[in-house]
C-alpha atoms as one frame of an Amber mdcrd trajectory, in Angstrom:
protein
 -98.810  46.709  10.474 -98.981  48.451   7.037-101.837  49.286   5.355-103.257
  47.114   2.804-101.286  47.174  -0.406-104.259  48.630  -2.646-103.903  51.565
  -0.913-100.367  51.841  -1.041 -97.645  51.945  -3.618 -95.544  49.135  -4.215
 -92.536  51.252  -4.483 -93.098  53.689  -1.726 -90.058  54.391   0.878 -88.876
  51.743   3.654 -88.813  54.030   6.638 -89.031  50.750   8.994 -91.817  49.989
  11.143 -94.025  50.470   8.159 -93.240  51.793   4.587 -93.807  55.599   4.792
 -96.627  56.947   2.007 -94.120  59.151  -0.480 -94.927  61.232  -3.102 -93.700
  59.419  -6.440 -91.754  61.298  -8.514 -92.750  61.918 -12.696 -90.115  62.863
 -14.918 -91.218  63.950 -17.629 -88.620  62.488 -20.283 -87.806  61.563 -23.962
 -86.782  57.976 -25.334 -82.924  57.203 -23.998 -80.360  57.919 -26.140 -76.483
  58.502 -25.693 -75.760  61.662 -27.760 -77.835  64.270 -25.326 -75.619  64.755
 -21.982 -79.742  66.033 -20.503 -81.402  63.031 -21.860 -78.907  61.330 -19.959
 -79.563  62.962 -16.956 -83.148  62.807 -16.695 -83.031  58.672 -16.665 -79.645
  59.088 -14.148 -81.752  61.068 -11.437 -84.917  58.594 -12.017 -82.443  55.713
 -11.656 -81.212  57.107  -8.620 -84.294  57.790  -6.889 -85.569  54.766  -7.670
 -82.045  53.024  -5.598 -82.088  55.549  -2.761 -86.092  54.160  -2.330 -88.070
  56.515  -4.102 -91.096  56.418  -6.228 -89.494  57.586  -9.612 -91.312  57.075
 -12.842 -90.058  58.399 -16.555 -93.317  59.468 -18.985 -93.494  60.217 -22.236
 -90.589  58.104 -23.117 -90.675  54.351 -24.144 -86.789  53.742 -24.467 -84.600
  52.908 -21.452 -81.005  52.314 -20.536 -81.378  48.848 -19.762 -79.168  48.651
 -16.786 -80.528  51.411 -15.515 -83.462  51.005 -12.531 -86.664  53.176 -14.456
 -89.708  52.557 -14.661 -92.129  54.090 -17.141 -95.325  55.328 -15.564 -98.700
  53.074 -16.126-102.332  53.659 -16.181-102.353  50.975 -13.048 -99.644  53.408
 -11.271-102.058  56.624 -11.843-104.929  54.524 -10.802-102.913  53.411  -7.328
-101.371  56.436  -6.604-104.807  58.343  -6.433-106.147  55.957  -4.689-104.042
  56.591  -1.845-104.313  60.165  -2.085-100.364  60.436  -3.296 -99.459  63.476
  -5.350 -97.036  63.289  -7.554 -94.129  65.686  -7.948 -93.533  66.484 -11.789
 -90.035  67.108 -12.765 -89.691  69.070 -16.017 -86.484  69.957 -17.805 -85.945
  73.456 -19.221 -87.220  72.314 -22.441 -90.587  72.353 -20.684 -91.543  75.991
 -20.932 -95.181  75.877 -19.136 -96.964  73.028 -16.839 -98.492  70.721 -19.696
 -99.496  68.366 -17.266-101.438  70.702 -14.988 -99.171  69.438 -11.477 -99.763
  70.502  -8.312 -95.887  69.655  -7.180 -93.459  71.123 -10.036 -89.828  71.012
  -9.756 -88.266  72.660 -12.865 -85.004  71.598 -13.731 -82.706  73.700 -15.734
 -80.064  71.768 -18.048 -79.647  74.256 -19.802 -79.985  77.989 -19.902 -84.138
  79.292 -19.906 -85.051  78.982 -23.487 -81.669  78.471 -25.100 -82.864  75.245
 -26.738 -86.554  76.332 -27.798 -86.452  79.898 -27.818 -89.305  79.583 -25.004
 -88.187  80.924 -21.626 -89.450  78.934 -18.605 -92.630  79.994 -17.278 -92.342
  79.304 -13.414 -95.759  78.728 -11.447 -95.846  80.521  -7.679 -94.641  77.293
  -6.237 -92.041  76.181  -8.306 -89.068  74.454  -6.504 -86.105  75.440  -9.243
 -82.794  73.243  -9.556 -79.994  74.011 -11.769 -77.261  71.649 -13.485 -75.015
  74.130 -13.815 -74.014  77.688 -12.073 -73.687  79.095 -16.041 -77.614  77.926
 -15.972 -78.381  80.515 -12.908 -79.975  83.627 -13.845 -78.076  86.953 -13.186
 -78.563  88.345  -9.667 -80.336  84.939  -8.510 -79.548  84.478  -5.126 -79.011
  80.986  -2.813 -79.440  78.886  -5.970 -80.246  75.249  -5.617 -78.343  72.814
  -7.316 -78.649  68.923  -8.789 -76.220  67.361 -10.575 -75.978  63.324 -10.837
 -73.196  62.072 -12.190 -74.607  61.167 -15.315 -70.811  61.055 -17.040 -70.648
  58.127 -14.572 -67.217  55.474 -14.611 -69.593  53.236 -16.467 -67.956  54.289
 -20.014 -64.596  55.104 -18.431 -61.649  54.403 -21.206 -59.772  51.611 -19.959
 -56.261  54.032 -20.287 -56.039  57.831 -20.786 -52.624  58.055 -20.749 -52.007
  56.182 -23.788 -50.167  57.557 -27.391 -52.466  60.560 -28.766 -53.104  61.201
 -32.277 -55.524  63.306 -34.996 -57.810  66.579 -34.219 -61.670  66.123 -33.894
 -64.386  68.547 -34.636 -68.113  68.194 -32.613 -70.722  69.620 -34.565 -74.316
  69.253 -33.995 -76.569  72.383 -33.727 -74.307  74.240 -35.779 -74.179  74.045
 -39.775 -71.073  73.490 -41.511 -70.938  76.393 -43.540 -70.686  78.374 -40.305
 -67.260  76.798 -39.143 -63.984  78.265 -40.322 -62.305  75.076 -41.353 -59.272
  76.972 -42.655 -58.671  77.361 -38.816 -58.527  73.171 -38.265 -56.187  70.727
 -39.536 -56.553  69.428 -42.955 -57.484  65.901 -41.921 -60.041  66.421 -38.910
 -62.875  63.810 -38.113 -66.208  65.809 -37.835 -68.592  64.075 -35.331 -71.980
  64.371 -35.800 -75.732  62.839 -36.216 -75.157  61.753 -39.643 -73.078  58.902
 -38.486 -73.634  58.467 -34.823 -71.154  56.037 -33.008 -72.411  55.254 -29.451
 -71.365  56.406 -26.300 -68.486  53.559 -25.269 -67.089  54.372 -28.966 -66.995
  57.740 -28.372 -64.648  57.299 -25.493 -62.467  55.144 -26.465 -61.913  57.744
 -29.528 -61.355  60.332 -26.860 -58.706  58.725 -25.553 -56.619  57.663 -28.417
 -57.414  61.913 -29.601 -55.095  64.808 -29.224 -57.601  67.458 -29.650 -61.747
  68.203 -29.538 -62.241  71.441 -31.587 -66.144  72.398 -30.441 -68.146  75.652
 -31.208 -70.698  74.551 -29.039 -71.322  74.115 -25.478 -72.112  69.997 -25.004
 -72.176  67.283 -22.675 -69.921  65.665 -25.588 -67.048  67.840 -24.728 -67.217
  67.218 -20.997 -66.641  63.764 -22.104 -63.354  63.656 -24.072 -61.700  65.942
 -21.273 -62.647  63.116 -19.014 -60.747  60.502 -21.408 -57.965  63.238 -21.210
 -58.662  64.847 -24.507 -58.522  68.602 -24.062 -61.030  71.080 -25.904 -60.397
  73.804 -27.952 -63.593  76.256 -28.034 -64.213  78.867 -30.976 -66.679  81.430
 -30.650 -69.658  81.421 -32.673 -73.521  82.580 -32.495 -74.162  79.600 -29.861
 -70.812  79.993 -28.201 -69.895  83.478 -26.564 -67.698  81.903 -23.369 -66.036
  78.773 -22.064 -68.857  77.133 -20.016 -68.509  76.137 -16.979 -64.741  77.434
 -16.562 -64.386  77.240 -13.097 -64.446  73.773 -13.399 -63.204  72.860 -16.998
 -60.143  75.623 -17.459 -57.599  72.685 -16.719 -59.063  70.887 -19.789 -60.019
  73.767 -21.915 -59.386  77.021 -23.718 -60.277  79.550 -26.780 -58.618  78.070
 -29.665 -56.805  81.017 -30.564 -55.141  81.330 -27.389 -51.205  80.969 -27.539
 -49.750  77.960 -26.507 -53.331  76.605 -24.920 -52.960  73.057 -26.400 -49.450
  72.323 -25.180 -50.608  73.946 -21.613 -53.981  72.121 -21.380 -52.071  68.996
 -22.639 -50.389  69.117 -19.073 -53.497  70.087 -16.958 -56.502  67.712 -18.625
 -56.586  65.138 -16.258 -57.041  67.598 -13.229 -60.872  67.343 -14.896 -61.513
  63.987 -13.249 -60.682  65.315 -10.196 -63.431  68.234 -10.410 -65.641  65.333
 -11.902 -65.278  63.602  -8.334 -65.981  66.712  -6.440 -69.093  66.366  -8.262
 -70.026  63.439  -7.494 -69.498  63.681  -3.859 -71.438  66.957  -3.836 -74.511
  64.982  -5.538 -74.117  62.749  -2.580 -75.350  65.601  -0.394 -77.563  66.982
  -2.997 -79.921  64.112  -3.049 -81.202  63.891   0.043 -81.604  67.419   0.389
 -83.777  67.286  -2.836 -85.556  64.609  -1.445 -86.314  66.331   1.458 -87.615
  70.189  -0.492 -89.146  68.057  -3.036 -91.460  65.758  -0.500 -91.993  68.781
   1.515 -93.361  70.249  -1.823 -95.869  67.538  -2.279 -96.924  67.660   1.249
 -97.953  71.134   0.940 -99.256  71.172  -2.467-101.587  67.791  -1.710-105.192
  67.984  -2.784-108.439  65.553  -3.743-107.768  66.272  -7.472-104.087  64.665
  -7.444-104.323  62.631 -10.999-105.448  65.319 -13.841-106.683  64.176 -17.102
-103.297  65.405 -18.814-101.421  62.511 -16.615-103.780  59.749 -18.203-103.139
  61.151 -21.356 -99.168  61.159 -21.273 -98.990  57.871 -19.824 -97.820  54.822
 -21.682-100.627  51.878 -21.537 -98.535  49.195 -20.178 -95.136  49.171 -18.699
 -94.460  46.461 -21.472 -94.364  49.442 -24.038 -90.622  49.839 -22.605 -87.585
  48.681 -24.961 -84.549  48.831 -23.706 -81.927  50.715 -25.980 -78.807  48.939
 -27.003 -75.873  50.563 -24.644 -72.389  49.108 -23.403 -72.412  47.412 -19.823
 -69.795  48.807 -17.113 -66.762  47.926 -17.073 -65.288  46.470 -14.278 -62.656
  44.335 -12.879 -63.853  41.148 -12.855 -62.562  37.205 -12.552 -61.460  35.934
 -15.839 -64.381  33.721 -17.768 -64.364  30.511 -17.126 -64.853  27.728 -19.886
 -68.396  26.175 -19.597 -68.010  22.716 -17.901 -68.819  19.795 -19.556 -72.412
  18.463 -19.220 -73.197  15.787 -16.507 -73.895  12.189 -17.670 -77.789  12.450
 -16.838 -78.426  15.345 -19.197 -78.150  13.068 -21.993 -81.342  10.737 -20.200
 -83.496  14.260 -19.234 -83.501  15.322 -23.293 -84.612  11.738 -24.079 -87.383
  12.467 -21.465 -88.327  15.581 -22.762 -88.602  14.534 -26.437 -90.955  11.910
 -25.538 -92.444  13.919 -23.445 -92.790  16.687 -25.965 -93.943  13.773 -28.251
 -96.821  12.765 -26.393 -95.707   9.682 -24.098 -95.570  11.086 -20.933 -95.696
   7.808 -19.283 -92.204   6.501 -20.393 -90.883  10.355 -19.679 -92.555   9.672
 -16.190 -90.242   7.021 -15.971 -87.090   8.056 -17.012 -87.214  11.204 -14.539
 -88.485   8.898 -11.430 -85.224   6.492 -12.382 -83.081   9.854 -12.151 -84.502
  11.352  -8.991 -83.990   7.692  -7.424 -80.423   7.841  -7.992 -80.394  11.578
  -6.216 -79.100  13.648  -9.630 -77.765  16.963  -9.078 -79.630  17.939 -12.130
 -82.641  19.946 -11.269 -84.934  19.579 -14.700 -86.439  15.889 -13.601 -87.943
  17.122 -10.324 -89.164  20.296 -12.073 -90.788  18.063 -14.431 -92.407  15.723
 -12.365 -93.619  18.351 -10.422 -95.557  19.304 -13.329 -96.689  16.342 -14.315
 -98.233  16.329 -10.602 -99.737  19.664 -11.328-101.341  18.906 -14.027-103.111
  15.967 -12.089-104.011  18.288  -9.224-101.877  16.956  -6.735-100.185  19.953
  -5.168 -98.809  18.719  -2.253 -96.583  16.564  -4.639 -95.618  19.009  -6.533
 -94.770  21.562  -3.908 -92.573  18.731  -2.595 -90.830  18.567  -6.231 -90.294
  21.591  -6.898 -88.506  22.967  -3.479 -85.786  19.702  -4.437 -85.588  20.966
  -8.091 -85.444  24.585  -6.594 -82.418  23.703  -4.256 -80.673  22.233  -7.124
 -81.339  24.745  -9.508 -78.270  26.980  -9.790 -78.321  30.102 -11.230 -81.903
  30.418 -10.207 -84.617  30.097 -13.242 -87.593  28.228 -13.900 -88.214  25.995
 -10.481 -87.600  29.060  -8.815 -90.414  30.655 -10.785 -92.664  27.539 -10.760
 -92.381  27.002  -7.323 -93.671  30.847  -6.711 -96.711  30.272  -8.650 -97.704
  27.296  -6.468 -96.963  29.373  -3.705 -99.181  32.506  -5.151-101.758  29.739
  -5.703-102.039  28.692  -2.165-102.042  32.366  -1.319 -98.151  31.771   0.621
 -97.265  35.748  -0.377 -94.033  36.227   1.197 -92.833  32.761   0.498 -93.249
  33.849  -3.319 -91.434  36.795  -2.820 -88.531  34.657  -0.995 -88.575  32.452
  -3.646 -88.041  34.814  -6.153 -85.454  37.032  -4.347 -82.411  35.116  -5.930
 -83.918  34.997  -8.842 -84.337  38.860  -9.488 -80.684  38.583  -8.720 -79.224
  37.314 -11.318 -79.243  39.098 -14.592 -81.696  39.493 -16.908 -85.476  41.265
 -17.174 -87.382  38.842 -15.691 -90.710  39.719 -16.746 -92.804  37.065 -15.174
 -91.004  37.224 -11.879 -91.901  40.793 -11.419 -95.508  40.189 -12.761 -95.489
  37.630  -9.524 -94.150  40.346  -7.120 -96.855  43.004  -8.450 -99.850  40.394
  -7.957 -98.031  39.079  -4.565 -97.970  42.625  -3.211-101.497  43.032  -4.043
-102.865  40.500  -2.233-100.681  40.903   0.462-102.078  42.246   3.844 -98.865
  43.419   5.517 -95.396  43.062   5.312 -92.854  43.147   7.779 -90.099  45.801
   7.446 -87.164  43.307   6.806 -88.752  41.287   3.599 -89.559  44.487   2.451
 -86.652  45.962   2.708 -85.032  42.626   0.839 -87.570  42.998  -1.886 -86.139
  46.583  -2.366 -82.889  45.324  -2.468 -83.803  42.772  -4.869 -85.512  44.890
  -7.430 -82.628  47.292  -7.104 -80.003  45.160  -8.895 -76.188  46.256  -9.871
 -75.348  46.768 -13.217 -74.436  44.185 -15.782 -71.399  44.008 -15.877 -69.326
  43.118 -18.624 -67.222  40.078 -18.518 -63.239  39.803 -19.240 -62.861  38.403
 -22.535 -59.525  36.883 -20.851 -60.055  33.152 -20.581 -58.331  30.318 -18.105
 -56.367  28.468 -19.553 -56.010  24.585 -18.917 -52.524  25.512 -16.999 -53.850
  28.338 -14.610 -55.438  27.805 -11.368 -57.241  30.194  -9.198 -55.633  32.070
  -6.331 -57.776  29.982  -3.395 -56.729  32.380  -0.631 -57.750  35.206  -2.314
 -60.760  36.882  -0.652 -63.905  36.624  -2.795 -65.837  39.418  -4.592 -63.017
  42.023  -4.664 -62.087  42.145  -0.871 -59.097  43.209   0.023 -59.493  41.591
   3.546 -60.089  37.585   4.367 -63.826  37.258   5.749 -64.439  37.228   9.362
 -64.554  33.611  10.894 -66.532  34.741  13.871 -68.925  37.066  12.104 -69.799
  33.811   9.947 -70.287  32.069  12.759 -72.912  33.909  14.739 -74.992  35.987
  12.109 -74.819  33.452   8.834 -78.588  32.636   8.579 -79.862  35.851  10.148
 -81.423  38.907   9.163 -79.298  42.204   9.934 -77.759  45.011   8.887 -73.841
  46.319   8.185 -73.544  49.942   8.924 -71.358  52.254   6.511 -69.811  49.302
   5.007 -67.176  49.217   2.159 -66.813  46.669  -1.015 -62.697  46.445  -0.003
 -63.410  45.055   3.355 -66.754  43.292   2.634 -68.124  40.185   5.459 -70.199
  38.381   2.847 -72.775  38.296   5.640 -76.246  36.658   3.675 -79.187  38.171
   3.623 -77.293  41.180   5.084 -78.839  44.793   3.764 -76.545  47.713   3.460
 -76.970  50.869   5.147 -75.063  54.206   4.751 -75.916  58.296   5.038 -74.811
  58.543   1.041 -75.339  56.543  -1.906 -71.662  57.946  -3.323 -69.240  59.835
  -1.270 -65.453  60.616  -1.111 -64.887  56.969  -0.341 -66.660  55.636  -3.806
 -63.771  56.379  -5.450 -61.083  54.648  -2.802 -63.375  51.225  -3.101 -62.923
  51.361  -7.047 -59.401  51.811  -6.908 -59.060  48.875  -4.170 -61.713  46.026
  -5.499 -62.967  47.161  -8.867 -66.216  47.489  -7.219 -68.920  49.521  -5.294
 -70.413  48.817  -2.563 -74.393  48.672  -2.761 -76.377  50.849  -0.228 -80.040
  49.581   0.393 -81.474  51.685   3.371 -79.766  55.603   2.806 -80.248  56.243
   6.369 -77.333  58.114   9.033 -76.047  54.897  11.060 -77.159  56.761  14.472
 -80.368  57.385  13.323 -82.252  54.681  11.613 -85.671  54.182   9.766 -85.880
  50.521  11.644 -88.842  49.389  13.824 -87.955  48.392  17.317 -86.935  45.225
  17.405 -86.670  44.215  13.926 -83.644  43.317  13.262 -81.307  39.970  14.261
 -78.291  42.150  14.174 -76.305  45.233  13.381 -72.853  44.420  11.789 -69.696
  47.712  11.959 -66.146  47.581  11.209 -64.348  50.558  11.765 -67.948  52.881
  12.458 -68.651  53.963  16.128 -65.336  55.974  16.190 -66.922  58.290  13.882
 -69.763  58.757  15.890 -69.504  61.636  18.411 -72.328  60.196  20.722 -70.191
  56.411  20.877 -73.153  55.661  23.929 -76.322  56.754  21.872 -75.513  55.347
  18.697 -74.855  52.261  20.674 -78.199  52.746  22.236 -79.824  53.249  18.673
 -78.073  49.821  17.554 -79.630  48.052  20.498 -82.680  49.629  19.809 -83.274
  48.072  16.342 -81.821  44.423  17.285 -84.700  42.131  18.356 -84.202  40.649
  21.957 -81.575  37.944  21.800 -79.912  40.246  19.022 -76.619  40.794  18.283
 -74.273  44.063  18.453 -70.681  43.187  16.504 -68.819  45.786  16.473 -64.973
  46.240  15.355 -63.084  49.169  16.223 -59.990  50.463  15.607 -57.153  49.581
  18.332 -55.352  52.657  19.807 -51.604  50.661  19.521 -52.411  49.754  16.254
 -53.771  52.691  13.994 -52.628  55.846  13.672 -54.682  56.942  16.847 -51.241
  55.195  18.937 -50.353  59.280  19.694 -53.956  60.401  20.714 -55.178  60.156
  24.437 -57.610  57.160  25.108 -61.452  58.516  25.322 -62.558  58.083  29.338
 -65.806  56.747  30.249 -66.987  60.566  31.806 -66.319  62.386  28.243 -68.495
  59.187  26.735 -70.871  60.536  29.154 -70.796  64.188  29.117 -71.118  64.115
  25.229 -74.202  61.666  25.841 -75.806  64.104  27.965 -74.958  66.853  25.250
 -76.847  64.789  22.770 -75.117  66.001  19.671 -75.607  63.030  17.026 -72.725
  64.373  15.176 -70.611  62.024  12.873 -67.569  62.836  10.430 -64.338  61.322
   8.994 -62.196  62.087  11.840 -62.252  59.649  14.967 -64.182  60.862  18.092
 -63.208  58.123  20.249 -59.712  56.533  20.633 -59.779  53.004  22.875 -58.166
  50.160  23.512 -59.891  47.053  24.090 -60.400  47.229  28.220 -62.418  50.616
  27.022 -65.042  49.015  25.579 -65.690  46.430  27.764 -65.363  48.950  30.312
 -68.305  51.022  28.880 -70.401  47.814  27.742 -70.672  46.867  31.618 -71.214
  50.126  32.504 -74.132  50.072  30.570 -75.681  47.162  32.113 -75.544  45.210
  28.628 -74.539  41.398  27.961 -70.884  41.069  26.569 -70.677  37.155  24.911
 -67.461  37.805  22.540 -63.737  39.655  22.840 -61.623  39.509  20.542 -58.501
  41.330  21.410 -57.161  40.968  17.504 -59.617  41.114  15.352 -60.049  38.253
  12.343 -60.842  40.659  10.062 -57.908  43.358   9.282 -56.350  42.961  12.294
 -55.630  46.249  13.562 -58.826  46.534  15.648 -60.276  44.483  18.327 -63.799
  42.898  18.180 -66.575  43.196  20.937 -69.938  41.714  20.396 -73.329  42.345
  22.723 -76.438  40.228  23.173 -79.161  42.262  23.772 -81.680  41.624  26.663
 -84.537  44.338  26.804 -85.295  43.373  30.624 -81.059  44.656  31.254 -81.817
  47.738  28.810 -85.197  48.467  30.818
């Protein structure tokens, strides 16, 4: 059971039989904006904590990226959080020379060198966990430094084509004056970018890429991005300036400006940047965790009665409704060409009559017209929504709860039935039916202010919640970026491909995976956007939110997969029993212990659960050389119990293997498949599980 939610925070970590009490994290912040590569980062690493199922709150800032998953911190958080006796962990950037906020937990995080931007060196309290950006940011003679770096220069504002014609010189100036620039050094007809006529952050890009040269005197996040669009940077030395930052990483895609022949040489070597940019990425992958991990140890160490000083009611905003979302550019992505709208359906033209009069006053005749509508069965869902109100306001609920689940099941995308139908449902105190209700709501894009009004009273009335609707309602608050459309459109003459797989798969869905988990509640282990199941209600679980593989999904469906539970596949934060299923494709090879990550798997599937599991074929990957794995190594590295995993393949079988090993085991084998229907080049073995056979 978990505790009661007024003594727990409505964002605190799914760890699985109950959601584990986690220090939130404040970031102490300024308003979004485009222009500061540390601004940036500060609402990256709150966004990310927030999707790897963290606590993360921004103060001291009321402007947000909207697609990005912040939250600005509340009087009603403060007033939660110390009433469950949570400390917070305060994350300052280097701009922050002292402690203003009098935290127990400090993490100081240096974007920049100590005191370059406010002449104020950090002062570092005893405890101080210390992360830096960037190894020019370490300190001389610092040892073992720690280091965090999101990718906060994420593919979002990618150019659509680097390698395109180049053209004109460009000159970034922002802390320095122009009077202190040589500009008998530049060409004659450079652009100067500055604050006096800021273009935003997509812009910027796009000018990158079309640009043959960045002249800087200045180290900046701004320069970083135009050797990413393949525009290389030509550094002058100046009073801010004295070397190349960050060299090790950037001297493909920059140089002094008076070194010979450095623009035709870096011309040739720029785009090795994105490569060093994905070793990044990758690296944050590990990085997170780990900082999770210091960072909650921190807390726990640091906890006292006095967790909520007066300095933390002071900074706070006092509502969350004090957030405005900045104007920024959505993603880009690959997506299906826009569709025209289709024409409206004949009844439409009878539910506006309806409404007018309604609106008007005569509600009888309005009565009427939706009841003749709903008794020829329309698709439409507006004239059971409004009779259910009509019912409402005359007190008859049970009506109206009958109304609105048929105007809810015709209702598509999800909007106001789904919302009216979860306030009848908060009414008659049916919590986790309102948060069903509104899952596919929170879905779809869009702020949805009311719906997560709902979910904050739902959750406080709420005794206890199981670890599977929880975990959904973290999946649901975490939504994917907007995305922007194509502005391509279909034509009358163009069809679409039917046989192509849906969402960006590269692979046709799996017939016999829809067949027995469709409808249940499970999980899909390490899984991958190219090779997707389009299991519902299926939650995603993986070690890392980005790893070397983010970039192979991009390339091969023009999207990323979502992770919901970061959790290692052999060990996971699941109560015994809770799940319907667990879902792999190409996994347990990776696992070293193939029999206790098996064991884990039946561990978390409920009795009467399902274990589907494809794995590679020996005859038909490029394991066909290897020996086949026999059952005594399975065993001896059991007995080892090493809960190693890694890219490489630990166990090679054919398909006799693994039913070999399944009966060995005692379990209950219901499907083989000696060819998978997935890929094809693996064969698929599925387990019931029976407790009494595992006991």
């Amino acid at each position: 059971m978990l505790p009661p939610a007024s003594e727990s925070d409505p964002d605190l970590a799914f760890t699985g039989a109950f959601i584990k009490a986690q220090a939130p994290y404040y970031i102490y912040a300024v308003d979004y904006r485009e222009n500061s590569s540390g601004v940036l980062a500060l609402h990256v690493l709150c966004d990310v904590l927030n999707r790897a199922g963290q606590a993360a709150y921004l103060l001291n800032t009321r402007k947000t990226h909207p697609a990005f998953n912040v939250r600005l911190l509340s009087e009603e958080d403060l007033t939660r959080h110390a009433s469950a006796g949570l400390a917070p962990i305060v994350i300052y950037p280097e701009v922050v020379s002292d402690n203003p906020l009098r935290a127990q937990a400090v993490v100081r995080w240096m974007l920049n060198r100590s005191g370059a931007l406010t002449q104020k060196p950090v002062v570092l309290g005893e405890h101080d966990l210390v992360y830096y950006y960037s190894k020019d940011f370490v300190p001389s003679g610092q040892t073992a430094p720690r280091f965090l770096r999101p990718s906060a220069l994420a593919p979002t504002y990618e150019p659509a084509n680097i390698h395109g014609p180049r053209s004109g010189a460009l000159l970034y100036l922002n802390r320095l004056r122009a009077d202190e620039i040589d500009f008998t050094r530049l060409p004659a007809d450079i652009r100067i970018l500055d604050n006096k006529q800021p273009i935003s952050l997509p812009e910027l890009i796009q000018l990158f890429s079309r640009s043959e040269v960045l002249y800087s005197a200045e180290r900046s996040g701004t320069c970083t991005h135009a050797m990413l669009a393949g525009c290389p940077v030509l550094y002058f030395r100046s009073r801010l300036l004295t070397e190349i930052p960050e060299v090790e990483t950037y001297s493909a895609g920059c140089d002094w400006a008076d070194t010979p022949g450095a623009l035709e040489r870096l011309k040739g070597t720029v785009a090795q940047v994105r490569w060093e940019w994905r070793r990044w990425v990758d690296a944050f992958a590990q990085q997170l965790p780990a900082f999770i991990e210091e960072t909650q140890a921190l807390a726990a160490s640091r906890n006292s009665s006095g967790v909520i000083t007066p300095e933390m009611r002071q900074a706070v905003l006092p509502s969350l409704k004090a957030a405005t979302p900045v104007q920024a550019s959505a993603a880009r992505s690959r997506r299906p060409p826009k569709k025209r709208p289709a024409p409206p359906h004949p009844d439409q033209a009878i539910v506006e009559e309806a409404l007018q009069l309604q609106a008007a006053g005569d509600v009888g005749t309005a009565f009427s017209l939706f009841q003749q509508l709903v008794n020829t069965d329309t698709p439409l869902p507006r004239p059971y929504l409004e009779i259910a109100r009509i019912a409402l306001s005359q007190g008859e609920r049970a009506i109206a709860l009958e109304f609105l689940e048929l105007a809810q099941a015709r209702e598509q995308p999800p909007a106001e039935a789904h919302l009216e139908l979860a306030r009848l449902h908060s009414a008659e105190q049916r919590h986790e039916a309102v948060l069903a209700v509104l899952s596919p709501l929170l879905r779809q894009p869009g702020e949805h202010f009311e719906a997560l009004d709902l979910i904050r009273q739902t959750l406080g009335k709420l005794p206890a919640l199981g670890p599977i609707p929880w975990a959904r309602l973290l999946a649901d608050l975490r939504r994917p970026l907007p995305r922007e459309e194509s502005v391509e459109e279909i034509g009358e003459e163009d069809t679409a491909d039917e046989d192509a797989p849906p969402n960006g798969s590269l692979f046709p869905d799996s017939a016999l995976a829809h067949r027995l988990l469709d409808g249940k509640r499970g999980i899909e282990v390490d899984p991958s956007a190219h090779n997707a199941f389009h299991i519902p209600d299926c939650l995603f679980v993986d070690k890392w939110v980005e790893s070397r593989y983010t970039k192979e999904q991009m390339e091969l469906s023009g999207e990323i997969q979502r992770i919901d539970i970061l959790a290692a596949g052999n060990r996971l934060p699941l109560a015994n029993g809770s799940l319907d299923y667990v879902l792999t494709s190409h996994v347990l090879e990776h696992f070293h212990d193939t029999i206790g990550t098996l064991k884990e798997w039946y561990r978390v599937v409920r009795d009467g659960g399902l274990i589907f599991t494809i794995f590679p074929h020996k005859e038909r990957t490029f394991d066909k050389v290897r020996p086949r794995t026999t059952l005594a190594e399975l065993e001896e590295r059991h007995a080892s119990g090493t809960l190693d995993a890694s890219d490489r393949h630990h166990t090679v079988w054919i398909t006799e293997d693994a039913v070999e090993l399944v009966r060995h085991l005692g379990w209950k084998l219901i499907e083989v498949m000696d060819v998978d229907d997935k890929v094809g080049n693996g064969f698929t073995f599925v387990i019931q599980v029976e407790k009494a056979r595992a006991a």
